[in-house]
N, CA, C and O atoms as a GROMACS GRO file, in nm:
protein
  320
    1UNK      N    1   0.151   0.583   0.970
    1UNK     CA    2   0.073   0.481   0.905
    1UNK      C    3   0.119   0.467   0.759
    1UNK      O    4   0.157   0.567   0.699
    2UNK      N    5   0.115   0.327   0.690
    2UNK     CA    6   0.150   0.357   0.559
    2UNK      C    7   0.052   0.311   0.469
    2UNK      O    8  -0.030   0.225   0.500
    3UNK      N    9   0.058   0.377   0.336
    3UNK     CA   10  -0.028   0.413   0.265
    3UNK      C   11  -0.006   0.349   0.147
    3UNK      O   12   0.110   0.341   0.106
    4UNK      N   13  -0.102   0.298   0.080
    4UNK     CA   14  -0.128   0.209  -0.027
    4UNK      C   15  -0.155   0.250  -0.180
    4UNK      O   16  -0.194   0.364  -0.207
    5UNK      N   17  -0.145   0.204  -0.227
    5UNK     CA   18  -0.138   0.266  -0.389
    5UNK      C   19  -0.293   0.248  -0.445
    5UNK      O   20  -0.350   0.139  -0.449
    6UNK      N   21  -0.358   0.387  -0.492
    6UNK     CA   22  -0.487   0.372  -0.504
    6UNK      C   23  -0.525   0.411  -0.652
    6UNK      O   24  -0.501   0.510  -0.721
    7UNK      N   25  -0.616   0.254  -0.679
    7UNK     CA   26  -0.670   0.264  -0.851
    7UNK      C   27  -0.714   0.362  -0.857
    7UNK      O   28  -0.716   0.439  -0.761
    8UNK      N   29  -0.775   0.397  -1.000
    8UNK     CA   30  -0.864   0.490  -1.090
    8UNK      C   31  -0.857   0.434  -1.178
    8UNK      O   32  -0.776   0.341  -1.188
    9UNK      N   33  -0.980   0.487  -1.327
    9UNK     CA   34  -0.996   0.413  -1.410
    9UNK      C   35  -1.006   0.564  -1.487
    9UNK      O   36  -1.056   0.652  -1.418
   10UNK      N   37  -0.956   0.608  -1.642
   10UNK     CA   38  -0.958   0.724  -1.660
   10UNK      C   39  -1.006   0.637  -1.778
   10UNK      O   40  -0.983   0.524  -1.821
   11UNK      N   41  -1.102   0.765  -1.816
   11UNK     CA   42  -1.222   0.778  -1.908
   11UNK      C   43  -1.150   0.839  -2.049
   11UNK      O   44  -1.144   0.962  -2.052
   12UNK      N   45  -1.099   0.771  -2.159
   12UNK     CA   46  -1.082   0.856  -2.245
   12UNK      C   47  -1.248   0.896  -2.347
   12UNK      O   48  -1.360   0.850  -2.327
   13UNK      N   49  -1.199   1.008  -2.467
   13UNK     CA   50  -1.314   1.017  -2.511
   13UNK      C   51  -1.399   0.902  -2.643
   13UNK      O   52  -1.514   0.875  -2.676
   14UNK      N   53  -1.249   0.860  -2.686
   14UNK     CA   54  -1.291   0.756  -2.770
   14UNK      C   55  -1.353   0.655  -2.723
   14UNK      O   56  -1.396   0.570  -2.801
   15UNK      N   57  -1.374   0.640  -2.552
   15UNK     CA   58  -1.538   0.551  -2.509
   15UNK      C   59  -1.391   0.480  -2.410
   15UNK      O   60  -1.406   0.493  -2.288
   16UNK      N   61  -1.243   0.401  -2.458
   16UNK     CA   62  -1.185   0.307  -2.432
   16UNK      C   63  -1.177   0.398  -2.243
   16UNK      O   64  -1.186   0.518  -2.220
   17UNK      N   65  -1.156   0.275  -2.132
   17UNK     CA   66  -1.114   0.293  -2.003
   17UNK      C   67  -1.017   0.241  -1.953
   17UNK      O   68  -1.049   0.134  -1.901
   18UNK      N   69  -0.904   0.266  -1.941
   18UNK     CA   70  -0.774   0.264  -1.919
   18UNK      C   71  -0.800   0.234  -1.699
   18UNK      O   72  -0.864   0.304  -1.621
   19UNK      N   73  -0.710   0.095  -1.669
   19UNK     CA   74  -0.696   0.127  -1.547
   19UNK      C   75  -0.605   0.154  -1.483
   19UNK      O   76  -0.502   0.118  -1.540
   20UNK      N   77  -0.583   0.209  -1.372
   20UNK     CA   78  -0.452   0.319  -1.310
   20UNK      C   79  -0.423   0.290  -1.191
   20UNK      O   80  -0.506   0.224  -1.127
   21UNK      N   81  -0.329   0.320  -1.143
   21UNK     CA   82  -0.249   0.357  -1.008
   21UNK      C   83  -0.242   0.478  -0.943
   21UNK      O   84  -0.282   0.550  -1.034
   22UNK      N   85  -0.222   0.549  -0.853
   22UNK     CA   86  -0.186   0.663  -0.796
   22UNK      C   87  -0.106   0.591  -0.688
   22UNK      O   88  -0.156   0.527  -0.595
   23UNK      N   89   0.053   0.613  -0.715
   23UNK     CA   90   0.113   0.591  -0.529
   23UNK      C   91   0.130   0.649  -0.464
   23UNK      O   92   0.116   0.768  -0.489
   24UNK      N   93   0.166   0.614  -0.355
   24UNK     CA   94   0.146   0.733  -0.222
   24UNK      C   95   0.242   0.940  -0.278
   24UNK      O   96   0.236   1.062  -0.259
   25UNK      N   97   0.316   0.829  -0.352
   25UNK     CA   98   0.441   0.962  -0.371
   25UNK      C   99   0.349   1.052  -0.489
   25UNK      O  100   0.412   1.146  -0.538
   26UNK      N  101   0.250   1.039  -0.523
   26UNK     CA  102   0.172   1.124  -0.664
   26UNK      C  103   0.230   1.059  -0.762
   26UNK      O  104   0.214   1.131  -0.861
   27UNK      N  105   0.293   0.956  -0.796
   27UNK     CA  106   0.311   0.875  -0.924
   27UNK      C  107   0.205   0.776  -0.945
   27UNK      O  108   0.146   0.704  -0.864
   28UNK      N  109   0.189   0.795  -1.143
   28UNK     CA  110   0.084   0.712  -1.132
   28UNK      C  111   0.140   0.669  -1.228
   28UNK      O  112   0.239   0.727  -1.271
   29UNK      N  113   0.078   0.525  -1.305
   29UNK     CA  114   0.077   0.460  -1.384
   29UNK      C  115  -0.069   0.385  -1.478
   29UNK      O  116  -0.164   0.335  -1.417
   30UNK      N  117  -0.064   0.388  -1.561
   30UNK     CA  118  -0.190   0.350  -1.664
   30UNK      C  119  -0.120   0.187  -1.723
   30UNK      O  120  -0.003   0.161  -1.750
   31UNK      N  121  -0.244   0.095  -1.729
   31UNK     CA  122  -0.238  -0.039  -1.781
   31UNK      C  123  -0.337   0.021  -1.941
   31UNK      O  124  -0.445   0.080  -1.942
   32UNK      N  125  -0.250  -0.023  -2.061
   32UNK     CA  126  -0.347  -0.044  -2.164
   32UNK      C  127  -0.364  -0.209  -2.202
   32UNK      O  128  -0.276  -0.271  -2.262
   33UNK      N  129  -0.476  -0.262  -2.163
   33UNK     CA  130  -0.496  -0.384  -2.220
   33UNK      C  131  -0.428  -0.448  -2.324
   33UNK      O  132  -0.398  -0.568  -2.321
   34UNK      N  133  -0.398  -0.351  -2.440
   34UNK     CA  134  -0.352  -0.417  -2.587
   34UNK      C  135  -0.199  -0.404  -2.617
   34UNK      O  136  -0.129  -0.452  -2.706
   35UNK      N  137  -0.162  -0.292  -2.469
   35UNK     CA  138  -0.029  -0.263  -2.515
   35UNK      C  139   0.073  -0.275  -2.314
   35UNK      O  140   0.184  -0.228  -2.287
   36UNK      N  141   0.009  -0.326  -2.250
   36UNK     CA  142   0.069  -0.362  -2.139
   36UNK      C  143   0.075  -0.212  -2.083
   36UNK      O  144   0.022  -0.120  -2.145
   37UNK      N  145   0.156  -0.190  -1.938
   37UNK     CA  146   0.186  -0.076  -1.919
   37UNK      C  147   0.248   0.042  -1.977
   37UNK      O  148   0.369   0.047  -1.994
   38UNK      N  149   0.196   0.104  -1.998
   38UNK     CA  150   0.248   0.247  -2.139
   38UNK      C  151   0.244   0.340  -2.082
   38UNK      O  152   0.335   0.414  -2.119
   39UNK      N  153   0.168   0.395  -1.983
   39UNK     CA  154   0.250   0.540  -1.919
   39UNK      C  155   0.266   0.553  -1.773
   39UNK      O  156   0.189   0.520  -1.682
   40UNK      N  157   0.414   0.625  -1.768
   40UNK     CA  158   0.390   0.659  -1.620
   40UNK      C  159   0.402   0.803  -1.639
   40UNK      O  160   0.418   0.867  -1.743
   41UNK      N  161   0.386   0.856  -1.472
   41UNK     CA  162   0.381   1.016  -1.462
   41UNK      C  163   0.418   1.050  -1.331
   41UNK      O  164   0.454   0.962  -1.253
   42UNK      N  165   0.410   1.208  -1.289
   42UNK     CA  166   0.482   1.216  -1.170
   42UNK      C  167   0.336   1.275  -1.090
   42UNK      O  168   0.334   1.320  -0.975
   43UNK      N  169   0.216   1.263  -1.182
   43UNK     CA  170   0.102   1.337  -1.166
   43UNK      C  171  -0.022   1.261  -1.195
   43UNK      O  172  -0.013   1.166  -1.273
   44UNK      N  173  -0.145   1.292  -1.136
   44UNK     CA  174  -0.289   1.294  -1.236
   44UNK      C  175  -0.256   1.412  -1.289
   44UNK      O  176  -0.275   1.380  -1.406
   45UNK      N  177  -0.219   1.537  -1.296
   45UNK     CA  178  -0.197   1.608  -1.329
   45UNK      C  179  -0.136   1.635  -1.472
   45UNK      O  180  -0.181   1.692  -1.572
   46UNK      N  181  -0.018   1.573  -1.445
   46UNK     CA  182   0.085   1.535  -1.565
   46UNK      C  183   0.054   1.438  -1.647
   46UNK      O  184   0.092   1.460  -1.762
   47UNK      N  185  -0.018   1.308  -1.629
   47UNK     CA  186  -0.098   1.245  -1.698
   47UNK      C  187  -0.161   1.263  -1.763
   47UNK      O  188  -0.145   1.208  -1.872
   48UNK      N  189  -0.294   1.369  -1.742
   48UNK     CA  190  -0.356   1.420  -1.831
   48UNK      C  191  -0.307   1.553  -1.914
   48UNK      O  192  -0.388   1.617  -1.981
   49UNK      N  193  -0.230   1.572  -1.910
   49UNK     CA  194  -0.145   1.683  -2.011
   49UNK      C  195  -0.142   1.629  -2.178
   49UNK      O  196  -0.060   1.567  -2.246
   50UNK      N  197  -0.233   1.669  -2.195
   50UNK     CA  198  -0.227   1.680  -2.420
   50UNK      C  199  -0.302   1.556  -2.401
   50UNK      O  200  -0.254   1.485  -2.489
   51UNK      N  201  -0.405   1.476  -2.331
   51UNK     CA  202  -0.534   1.441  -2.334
   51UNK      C  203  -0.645   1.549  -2.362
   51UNK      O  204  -0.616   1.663  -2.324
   52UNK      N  205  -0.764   1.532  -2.419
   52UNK     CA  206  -0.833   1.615  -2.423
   52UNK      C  207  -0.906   1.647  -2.355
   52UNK      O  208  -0.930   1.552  -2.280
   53UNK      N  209  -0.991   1.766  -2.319
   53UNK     CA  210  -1.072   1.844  -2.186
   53UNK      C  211  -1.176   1.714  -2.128
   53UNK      O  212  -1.205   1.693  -2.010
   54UNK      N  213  -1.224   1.629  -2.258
   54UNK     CA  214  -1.312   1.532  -2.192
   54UNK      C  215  -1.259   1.428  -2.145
   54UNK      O  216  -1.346   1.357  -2.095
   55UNK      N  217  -1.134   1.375  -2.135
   55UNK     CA  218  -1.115   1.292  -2.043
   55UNK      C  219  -1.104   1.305  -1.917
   55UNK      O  220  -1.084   1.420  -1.877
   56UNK      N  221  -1.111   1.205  -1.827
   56UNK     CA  222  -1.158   1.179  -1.707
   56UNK      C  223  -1.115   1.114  -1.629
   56UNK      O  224  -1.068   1.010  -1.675
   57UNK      N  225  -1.104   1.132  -1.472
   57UNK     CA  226  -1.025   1.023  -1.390
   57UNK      C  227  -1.180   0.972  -1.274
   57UNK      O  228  -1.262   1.040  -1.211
   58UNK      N  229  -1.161   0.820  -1.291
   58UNK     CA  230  -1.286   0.797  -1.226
   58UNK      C  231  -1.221   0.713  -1.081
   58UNK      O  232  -1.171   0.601  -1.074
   59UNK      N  233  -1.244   0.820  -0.968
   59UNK     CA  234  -1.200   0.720  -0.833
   59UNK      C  235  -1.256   0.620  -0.802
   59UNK      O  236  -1.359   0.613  -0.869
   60UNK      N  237  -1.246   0.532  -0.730
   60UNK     CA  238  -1.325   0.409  -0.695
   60UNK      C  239  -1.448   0.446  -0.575
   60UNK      O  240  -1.545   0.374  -0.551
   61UNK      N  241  -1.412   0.583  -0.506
   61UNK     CA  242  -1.480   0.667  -0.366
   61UNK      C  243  -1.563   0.720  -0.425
   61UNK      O  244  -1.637   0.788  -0.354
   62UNK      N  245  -1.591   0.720  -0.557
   62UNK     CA  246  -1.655   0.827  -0.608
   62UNK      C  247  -1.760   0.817  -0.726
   62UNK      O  248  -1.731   0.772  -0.837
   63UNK      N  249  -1.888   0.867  -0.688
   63UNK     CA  250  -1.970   0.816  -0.788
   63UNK      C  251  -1.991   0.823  -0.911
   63UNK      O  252  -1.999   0.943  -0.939
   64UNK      N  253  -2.006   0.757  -1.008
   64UNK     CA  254  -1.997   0.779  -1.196
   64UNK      C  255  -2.088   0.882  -1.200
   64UNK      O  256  -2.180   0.889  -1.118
   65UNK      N  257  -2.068   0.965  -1.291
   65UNK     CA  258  -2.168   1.060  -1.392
   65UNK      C  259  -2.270   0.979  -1.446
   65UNK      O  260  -2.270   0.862  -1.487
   66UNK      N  261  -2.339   1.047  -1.440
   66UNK     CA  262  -2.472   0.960  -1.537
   66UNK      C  263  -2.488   0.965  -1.660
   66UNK      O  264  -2.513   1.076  -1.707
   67UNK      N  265  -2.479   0.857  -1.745
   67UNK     CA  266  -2.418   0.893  -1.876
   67UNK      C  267  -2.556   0.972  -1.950
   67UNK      O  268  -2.674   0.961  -1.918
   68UNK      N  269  -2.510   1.035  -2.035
   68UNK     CA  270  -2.582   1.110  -2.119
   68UNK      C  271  -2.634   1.041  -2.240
   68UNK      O  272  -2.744   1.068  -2.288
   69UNK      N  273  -2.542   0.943  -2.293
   69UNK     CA  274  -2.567   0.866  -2.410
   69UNK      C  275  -2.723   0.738  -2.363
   69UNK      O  276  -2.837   0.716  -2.404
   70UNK      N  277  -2.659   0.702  -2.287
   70UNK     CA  278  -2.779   0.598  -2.255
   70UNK      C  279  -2.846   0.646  -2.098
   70UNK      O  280  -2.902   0.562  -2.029
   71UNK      N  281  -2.837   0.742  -2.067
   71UNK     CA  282  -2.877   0.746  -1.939
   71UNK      C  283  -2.911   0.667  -1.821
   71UNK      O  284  -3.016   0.640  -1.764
   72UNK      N  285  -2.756   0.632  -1.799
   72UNK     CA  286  -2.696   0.538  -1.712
   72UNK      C  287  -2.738   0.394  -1.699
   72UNK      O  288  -2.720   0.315  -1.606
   73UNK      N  289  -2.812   0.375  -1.841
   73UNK     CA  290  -2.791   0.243  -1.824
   73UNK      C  291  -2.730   0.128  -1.811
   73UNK      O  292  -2.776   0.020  -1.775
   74UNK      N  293  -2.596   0.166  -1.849
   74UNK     CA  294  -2.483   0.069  -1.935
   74UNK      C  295  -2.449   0.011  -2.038
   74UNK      O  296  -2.353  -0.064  -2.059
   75UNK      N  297  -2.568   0.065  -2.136
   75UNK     CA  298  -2.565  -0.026  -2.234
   75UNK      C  299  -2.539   0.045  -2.369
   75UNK      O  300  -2.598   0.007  -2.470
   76UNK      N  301  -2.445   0.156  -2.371
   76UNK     CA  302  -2.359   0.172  -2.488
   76UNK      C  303  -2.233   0.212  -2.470
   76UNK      O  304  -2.194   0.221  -2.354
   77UNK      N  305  -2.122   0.252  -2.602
   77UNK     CA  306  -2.017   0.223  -2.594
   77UNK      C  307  -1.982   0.262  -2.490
   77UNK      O  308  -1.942   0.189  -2.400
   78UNK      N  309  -1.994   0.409  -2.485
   78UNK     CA  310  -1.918   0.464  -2.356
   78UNK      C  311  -1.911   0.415  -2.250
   78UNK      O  312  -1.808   0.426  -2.184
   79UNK      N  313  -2.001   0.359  -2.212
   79UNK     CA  314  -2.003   0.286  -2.066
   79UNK      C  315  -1.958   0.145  -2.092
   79UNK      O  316  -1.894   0.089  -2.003
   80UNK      N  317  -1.979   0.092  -2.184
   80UNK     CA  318  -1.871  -0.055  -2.167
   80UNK      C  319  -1.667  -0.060  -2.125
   80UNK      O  320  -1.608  -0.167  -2.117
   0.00000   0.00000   0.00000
């Protein structure tokens, strides 16, 4: 069967959400809005290397954390 290349959206801590790729082979790639595609990797793994402990990879299968700042409302930075 073949297998499709699956988003994520990784959480940095400065609030900004970067959206992503994972392809079948463990390569991923990040879109920055302001600066077009800017990283690839051979990993989530390797991706997050010299990011800091609080960033985050958010699957699409998988349910958000409940934010702490507004308690999951949506309605501050972090969650925009």
């Amino acid at each position: 069967m073949n297998q499709f290349a699956r988003g994520f959206r990784l959480h940095l801590p400065d609030g900004r959400t970067l959206d992503g790729a994972q392809f079948p082979s463990g390569r991923c790639v990040l879109d920055d809005p302001e600066r077009g595609l800017v990283t690839a990797a051979v990993s989530i793994e390797a991706l997050l290397e010299g990011e800091s402990e609080s960033a985050r990879v958010e699957w699409p299968d998988q349910p958000s954390p409940k934010c702490v700042v507004c308690d999951g409302t949506g309605r501050c930075h972090a969650c925009m």
